[in-house]
C-alpha positions in Angstrom: 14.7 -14.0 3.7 11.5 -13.0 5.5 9.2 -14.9 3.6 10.9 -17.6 5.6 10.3 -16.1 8.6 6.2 -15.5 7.5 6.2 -19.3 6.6 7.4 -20.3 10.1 4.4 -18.4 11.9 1.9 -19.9 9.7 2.9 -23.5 11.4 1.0 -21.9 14.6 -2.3 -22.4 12.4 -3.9 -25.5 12.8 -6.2 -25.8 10.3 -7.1 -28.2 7.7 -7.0 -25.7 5.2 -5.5 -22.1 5.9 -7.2 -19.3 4.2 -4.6 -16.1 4.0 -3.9 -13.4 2.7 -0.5 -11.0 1.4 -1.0 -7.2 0.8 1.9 -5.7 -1.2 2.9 -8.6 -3.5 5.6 -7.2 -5.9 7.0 -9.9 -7.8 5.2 -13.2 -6.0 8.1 -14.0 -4.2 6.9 -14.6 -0.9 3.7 -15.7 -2.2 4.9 -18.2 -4.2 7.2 -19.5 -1.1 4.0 -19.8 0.8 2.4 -21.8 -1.3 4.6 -24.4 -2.0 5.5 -25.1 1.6 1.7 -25.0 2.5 -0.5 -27.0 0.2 -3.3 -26.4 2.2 -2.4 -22.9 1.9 -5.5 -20.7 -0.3 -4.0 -17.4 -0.7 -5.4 -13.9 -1.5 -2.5 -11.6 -3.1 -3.4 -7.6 -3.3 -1.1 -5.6 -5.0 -2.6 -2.5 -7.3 0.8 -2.6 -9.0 0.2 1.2 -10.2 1.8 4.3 -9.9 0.4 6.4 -7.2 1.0 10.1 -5.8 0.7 9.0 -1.9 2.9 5.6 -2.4 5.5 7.4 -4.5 5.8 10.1 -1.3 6.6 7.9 0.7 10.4 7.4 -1.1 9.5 3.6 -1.7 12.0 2.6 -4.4 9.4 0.5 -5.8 6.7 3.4 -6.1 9.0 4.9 -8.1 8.7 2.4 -10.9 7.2 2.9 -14.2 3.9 1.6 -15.0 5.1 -0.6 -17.4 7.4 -1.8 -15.0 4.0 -2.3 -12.2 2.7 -4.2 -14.9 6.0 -6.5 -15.5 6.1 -7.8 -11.9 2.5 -8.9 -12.0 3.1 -11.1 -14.3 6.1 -11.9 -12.8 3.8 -13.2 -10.1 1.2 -14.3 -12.0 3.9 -16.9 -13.5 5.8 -17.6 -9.9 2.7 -19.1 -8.3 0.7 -20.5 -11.8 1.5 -23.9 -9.6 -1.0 -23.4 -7.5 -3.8 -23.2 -9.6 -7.3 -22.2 -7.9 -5.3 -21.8 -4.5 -4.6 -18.7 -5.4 -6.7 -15.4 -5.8 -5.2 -12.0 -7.1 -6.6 -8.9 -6.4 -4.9 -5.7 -8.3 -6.8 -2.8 -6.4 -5.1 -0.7 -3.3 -5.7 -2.6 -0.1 -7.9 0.0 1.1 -10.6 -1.9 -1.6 -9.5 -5.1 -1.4 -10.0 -5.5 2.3 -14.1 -4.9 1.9 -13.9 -8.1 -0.4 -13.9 -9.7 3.2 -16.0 -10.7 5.9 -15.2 -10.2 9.7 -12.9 -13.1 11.4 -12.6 -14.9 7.3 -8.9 -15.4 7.2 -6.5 -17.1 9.1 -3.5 -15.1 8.7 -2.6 -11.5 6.7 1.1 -10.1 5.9 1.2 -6.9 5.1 4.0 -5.2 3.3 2.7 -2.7 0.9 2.9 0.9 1.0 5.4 1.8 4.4 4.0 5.5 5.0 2.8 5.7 8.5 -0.8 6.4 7.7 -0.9 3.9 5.2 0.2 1.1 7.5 -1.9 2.2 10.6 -5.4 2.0 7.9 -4.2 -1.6 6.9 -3.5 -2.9 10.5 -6.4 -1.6 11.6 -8.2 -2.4 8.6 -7.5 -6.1 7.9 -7.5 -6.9 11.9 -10.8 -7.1 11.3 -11.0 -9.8 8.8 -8.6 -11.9 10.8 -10.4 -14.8 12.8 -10.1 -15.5 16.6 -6.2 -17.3 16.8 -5.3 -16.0 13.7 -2.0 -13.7 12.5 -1.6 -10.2 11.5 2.2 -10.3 9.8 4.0 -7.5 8.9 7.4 -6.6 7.6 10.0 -3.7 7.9 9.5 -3.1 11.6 12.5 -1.4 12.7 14.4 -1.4 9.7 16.2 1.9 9.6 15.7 2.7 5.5 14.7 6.4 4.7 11.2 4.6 3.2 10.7 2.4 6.0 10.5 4.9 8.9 6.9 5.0 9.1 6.3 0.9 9.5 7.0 0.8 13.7 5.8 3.7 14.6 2.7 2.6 12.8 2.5 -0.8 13.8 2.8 0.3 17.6 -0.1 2.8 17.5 -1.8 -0.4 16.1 -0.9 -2.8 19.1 -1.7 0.4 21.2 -5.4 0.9 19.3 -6.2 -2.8 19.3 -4.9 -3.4 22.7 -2.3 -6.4 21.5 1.4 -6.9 22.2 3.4 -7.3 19.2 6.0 -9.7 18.7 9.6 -9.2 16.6 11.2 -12.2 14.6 14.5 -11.8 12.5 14.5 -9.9 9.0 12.4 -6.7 10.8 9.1 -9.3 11.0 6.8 -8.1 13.3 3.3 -10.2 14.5 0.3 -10.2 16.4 -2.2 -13.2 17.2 -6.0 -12.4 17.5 -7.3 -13.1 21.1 
C-alpha cells in the first residue's frame, strides 16, 4: 500500500529523531505504519474528521460520511497508534488551522492526503512547504490516479512544483514527493 511507499522516503532523513507530520488521517492506517517502523518517528496527525460543504464537493467518498461515522474512525485511530504513546500528537481541525500550529522549517517531512479538490491541495502544498525544514519531504498521495475525486491532486501538485520552483518525483501507488533545497 502507499503508506509503504511514504515509509521508504522517510529512510532519506537522517535524523536522530524525525519530527513529521500526516494531513488527512482517516482511520490511522498509515500513521500507525509509520510509527511502528520509525521509533524515532514523533508524528503530528490532522484530520478535522467532520462533515464539510467544500470536502463533500469534491465527490470524496469519504466526505460523504456521516458525522457519526467522522467520529468512528477517530477513534479508530486514536486506538491504531495508542502504542506510541507521547510520539504522537492529534490535531482534529482542517489543515488550513493546523498548519499555523507550526513554525517555519519545524518538521522533517509532511504527507498530505486530505481533501483532493484542486484548490484545497494547492493551499496545503503551498501551505505546509513552509513548515518543512531544509532536506526535508513534502509527500503526497493520489497523483495521477484517474478516480472522478482525485482529478484535482496533479494538476494541483504541479502548479505547486511550478510555484515553489521544485521538480516533483512519482513512486508506485500514485505517491508523489518533493525534497526542500
Amino acid at each position: 500500500m502507499h503508506w509503504v511507499i511514504v515509509g521508504d522516503l522517510l529512510q532519506k532523513i537522517e535524523q536522530p529523531s524525525i519530527h513529521g507530520c500526516e494531513v488527512g488521517v482517516e482511520t490511522g492506517r498509515t500513521s500507525a505504519y509509520l510509527l511502528r517502523r520509525y521509533e524515532n518517528l514523533y508524528l503530528h496527525m490532522v484530520d478535522p474528521y467532520r462533515r464539510s460543504p467544500p470536502y463533500m464537493a469534491t465527490g470524496d467518498p469519504t466526505a460523504a460520511k456521516t458525522q457519526e461515522e467522522f467520529n468512528s474512525q477517530f477513534l479508530e485511530a486514536v486506538i491504531a497508534v495508542e502504542f506510541a504513546g507521547h510520539r504522537k500528537y492529534f490535531h482534529r481541525i482542517p489543515s488550513s488551522e493546523a498548519v499555523k500550529e507550526f513554525t517555519k522549517d519545524e518538521l522533517d517531512f509532511v504527507f498530505i492526503d486530505a481533501n483532493h479538490g484542486y484548490e484545497h491541495v494547492l493551499k496545503d502544498c503551498l501551505g505546509w512547504w513552509e513548515v518543512v525544514r531544509r532536506g526535508g519531504l513534502l509527500i503526497g498521495h493520489d497523483y495521477g490516479n484517474d478516480g472522478s475525486w482525485t482529478r484535482g491532486v496533479k494538476p494541483a501538485w504541479d502548479e505547486f512544483a511550478k510555484q515553489a520552483g521544485v521538480k516533483l518525483k512519482s513512486a508506485e501507488r500514485y505517491v508523489v514527493w518533493t525534497q526542500k533545497p
